[in-house]
NURO-562676 format. One line per 10 residues: number of its first residue (from 1); for each residue x, y, z negated of C-alpha. Coordinates in steps of 0.001 Angstrom, whole numbers, plus 500000, padded with zeros to 6 digits. Each point is the difference from the previous one (the first is absolute). Example, Ala and Ser with C-alpha at 12.3 -4.5 7.8 and 13.67 -1.06 7.14 Angstrom:
BEGIN
1	512300,495500,492200  501370,503440,500660
END
This chain:
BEGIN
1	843416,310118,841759  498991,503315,499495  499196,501922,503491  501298,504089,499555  498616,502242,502628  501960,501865,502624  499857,503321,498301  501362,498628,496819  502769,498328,501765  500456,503202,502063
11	500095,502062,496857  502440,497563,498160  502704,500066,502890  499580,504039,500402  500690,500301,496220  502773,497340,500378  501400,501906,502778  500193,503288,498285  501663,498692,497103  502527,498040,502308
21	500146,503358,501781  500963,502101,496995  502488,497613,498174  501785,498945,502749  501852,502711,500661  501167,500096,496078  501855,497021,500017  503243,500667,501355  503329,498279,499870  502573,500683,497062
31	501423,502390,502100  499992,502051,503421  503448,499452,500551  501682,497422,502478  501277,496822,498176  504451,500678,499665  501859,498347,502720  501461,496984,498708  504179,499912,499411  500889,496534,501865
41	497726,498951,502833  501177,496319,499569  502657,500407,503355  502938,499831,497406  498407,497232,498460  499549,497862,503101  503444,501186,501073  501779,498401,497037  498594,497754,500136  500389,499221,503537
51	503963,500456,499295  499836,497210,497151  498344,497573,502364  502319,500938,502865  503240,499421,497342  498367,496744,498859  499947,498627,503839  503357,501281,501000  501111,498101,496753  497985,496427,500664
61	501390,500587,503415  503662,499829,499192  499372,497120,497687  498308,498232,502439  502333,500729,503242  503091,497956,498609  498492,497006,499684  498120,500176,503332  503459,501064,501601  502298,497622,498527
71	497977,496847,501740  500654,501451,504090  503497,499902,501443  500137,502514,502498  503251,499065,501656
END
C-alpha cells in the first residue's frame, strides 16, 4: 500500500475543498419558492370515514339487540 505524505494529502483535501466550496452553492433546488399547500389535509378523509364505521356499528347494533332482547323477560 502506497504511503502519500502529509503535504500531498493536505494539498488534495484543500483542492477538494475549494471545488466543494465553489459548486456547492450552484446547485440549488428547482425552485426558491415554498412547495403549494395541499387542498385536503386527510381530516375529511378520516372523517368519512369515521361516519361509515360509526353507521356500520349503529347498524350491527340494531341487528344484534333483538335477538339479545327477545331471550330476558323483564316483568
Amino acid at each position: 500500500m502506497a504511503v502519500i505524505s502529509f503535504r500531498v494529502f493536505m494539498k488534495v483535501v484543500t483542492i477538494f475543498a475549494i471545488v466543494f466550496a465553489t459548486v456547492s452553492p450552484k446547485v440549488e433546488a428547482q425552485s426558491v419558492a415554498p412547495a403549494p399547500s395541499p387542498t385536503s389535509d386527510g381530516t375529511s378523509i378520516d372523517q368519512g370515514i369515521a361516519y361509515i364505521l360509526m353507521l356500520v356499528a349503529l347498524v350491527l347494533t340494531y341487528l344484534i339487540h333483538p335477538l339479545d332482547v327477545s331471550s330476558y323477560t323483564f316483568f
